[in-house]
C-alpha positions, 0 to 999 in steps of 0.5 A, a space after each residue: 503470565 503477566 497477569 499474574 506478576 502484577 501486584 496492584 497498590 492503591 497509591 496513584 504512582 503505581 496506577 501510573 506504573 501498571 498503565 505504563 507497563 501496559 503500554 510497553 507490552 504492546 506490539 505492533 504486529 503484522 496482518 496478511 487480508 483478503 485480496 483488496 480488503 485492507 479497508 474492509 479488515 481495517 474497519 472490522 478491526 478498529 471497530 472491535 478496538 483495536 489501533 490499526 496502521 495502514 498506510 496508503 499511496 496516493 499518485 497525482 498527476 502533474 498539474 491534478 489537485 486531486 490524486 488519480 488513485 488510492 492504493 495501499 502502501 503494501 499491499 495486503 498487508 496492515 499493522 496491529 497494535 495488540 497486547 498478548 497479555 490483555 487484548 482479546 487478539 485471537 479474534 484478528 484472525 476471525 475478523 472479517 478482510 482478515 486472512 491471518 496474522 503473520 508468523 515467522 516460525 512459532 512467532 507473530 511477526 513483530 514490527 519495531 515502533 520506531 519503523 512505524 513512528 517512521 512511517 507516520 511521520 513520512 506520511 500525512 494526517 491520514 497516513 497518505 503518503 503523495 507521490 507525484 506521476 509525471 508524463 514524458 515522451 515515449 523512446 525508442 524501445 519502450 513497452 506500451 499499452 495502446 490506449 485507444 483505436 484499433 489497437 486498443 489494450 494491445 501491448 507494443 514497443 515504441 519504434 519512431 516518432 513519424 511527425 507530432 501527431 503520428 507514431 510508428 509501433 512494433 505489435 503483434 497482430 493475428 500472430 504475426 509481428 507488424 509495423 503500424 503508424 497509429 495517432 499519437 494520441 492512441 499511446 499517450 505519453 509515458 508515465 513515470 511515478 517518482 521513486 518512494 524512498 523509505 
């Protein structure tokens, strides 16, 4: 045990030593939550004093200062900083927003640092990583949810653009497939989030 191989001296040298080895010993390990409790595990688990790393997307739209949603970079999941030889880490599983510590076979999934010193310095202060959504018109072929009017949250299949302000849209109503010419306003426009490369 690592306890019981630590010789403690008095000089301030070896203080420095044993701090460091401390260091080295701990590991990034990863947490599975509660479904849309990343936040909730995140505080209960600062709070008992552990470092905790949960990386968050936030999407803006073009022409928007402030983003339009905050959600979790993987979804479910956050890191663990622990030391198995010093840290109390039994209690993760216990802690409220908390589902379990990630296992592979008999061993906690751990994750290399340089990963998550990558990650940090991709993101910002508060580990937010920005994308970007933009709007284009919708061709011919491309899946939608109507936003409003009659067919409001119906799914369909863009067919034309019939003048600026009117759409033609393949949808199934009353079990049949039917052709409308709806507002374009009633599907928008389509949106398009910049791909987030690692």
């Amino acid at each position: 045990m690592f306890l019981k191989s630590m010789t403690v001296r008095y000089s301030n040298s070896d203080k420095i030593q044993m701090v460091s080895t401390i260091k080295e010993s701990s590991k990034w390990l990863l947490v599975y939550t509660k479904a849309n409790e990343e936040q909730k595990a995140r505080k209960n688990l600062e709070n008992q004093g552990f470092e905790i790393f949960l990386p968050m997307i936030a999407f803006t739209k073009l022409n928007q200062s402030k983003p339009k949603t905050l959600k979790a970079m993987f979804p479910r999941y956050l890191f663990v900083k622990v030391n198995p030889e010093l840290d109390k880490w039994t209690r993760i599983k216990s802690t409220r927003g908390v589902s379990h510590l990630v296992v592979f076979g008999k061993r906690f999934a751990e994750i290399p640092n340089q990963v998550i010193a990558y990650l940090k310095s991709e993101a910002d202060e508060n580990f937010i990583f920005r994308q970007t959504v933009k709007r284009k018109e919708f061709q011919k072929g491309d899946k939608l949810v109507v936003e409003k009017g009659v067919f409001k949250d119906k799914e369909a299949t863009f067919l034309s653009k019939k003048s600026k302000e009117r759409v033609r849209i393949l949808l199934r109503f009353l079990n049949h497939l039917i052709t409308a010419e709806v507002p374009a306003s009633d599907v928008g426009q389509k949106e398009i989030i910049e791909t987030f490369k690692l």
